[in-house]
C-alpha positions as CSV (number, residue, x, y, z in Angstrom):
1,X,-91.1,2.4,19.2
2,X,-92.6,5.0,21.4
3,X,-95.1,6.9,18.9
4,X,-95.6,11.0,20.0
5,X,-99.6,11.9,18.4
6,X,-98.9,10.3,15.0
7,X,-95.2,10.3,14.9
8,X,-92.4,8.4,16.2
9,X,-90.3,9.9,19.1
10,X,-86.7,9.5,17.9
11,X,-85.0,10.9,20.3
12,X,-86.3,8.5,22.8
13,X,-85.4,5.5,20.0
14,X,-81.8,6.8,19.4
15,X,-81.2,6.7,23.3
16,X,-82.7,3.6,23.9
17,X,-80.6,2.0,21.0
18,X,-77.3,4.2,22.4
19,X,-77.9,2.5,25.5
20,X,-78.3,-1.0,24.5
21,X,-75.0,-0.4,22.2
22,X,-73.1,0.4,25.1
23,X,-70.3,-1.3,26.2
24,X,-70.1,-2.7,29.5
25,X,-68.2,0.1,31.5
26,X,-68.0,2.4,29.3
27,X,-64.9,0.5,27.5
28,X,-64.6,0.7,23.7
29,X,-61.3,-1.9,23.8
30,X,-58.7,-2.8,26.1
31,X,-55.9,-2.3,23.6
32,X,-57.1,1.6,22.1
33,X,-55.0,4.0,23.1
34,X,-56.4,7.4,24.7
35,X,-56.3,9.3,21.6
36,X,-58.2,6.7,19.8
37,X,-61.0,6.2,22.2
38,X,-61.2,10.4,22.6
39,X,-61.5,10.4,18.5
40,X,-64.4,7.7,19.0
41,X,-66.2,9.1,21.5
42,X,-65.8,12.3,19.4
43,X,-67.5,11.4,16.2
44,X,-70.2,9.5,18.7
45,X,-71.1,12.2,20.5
46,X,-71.1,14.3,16.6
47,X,-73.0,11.4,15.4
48,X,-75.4,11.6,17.9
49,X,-75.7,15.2,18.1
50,X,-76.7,15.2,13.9
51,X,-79.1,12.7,14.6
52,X,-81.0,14.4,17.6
53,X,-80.9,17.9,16.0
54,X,-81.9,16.7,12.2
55,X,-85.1,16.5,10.6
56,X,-86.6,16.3,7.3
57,X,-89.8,18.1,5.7
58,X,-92.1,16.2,3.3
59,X,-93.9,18.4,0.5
60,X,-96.7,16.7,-1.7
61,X,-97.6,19.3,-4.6
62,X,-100.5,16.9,-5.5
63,X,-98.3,14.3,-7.9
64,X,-94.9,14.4,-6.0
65,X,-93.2,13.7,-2.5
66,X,-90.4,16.0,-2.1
67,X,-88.0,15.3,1.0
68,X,-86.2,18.6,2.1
């Protein structure tokens, strides 16, 4: 994993593991039908765009973690 000063770069991981998941020609199967590969590309691209755009904040009150 590519590290940014301390942390890791996600967005370059998430493409990198996009890519490799990838099927050859940009196929999901020979036997979906057009709406079914538009609603999977759809929740890809959502799933995608969640992960890109999301992060989390860690608080440490000097006992507890907290995760926001």
């Amino acid at each position: 994993m590519a590290e940014k000063r301390g942390s890791i770069d996600m967005q370059k991981e998430i493409k990198q593991l996009e890519e490799d998941s990838e099927v050859k020609g940009g196929k999901i199967a020979e036997d979906a039908d057009i709406s079914q590969r538009k609603k999977i590309n759809k929740m890809t691209d959502q799933m995608t765009a969640d992960a890109l755009e999301s992060k989390s904040t860690l608080e440490f009150n000097g006992k507890e973690f907290d995760v926001k």
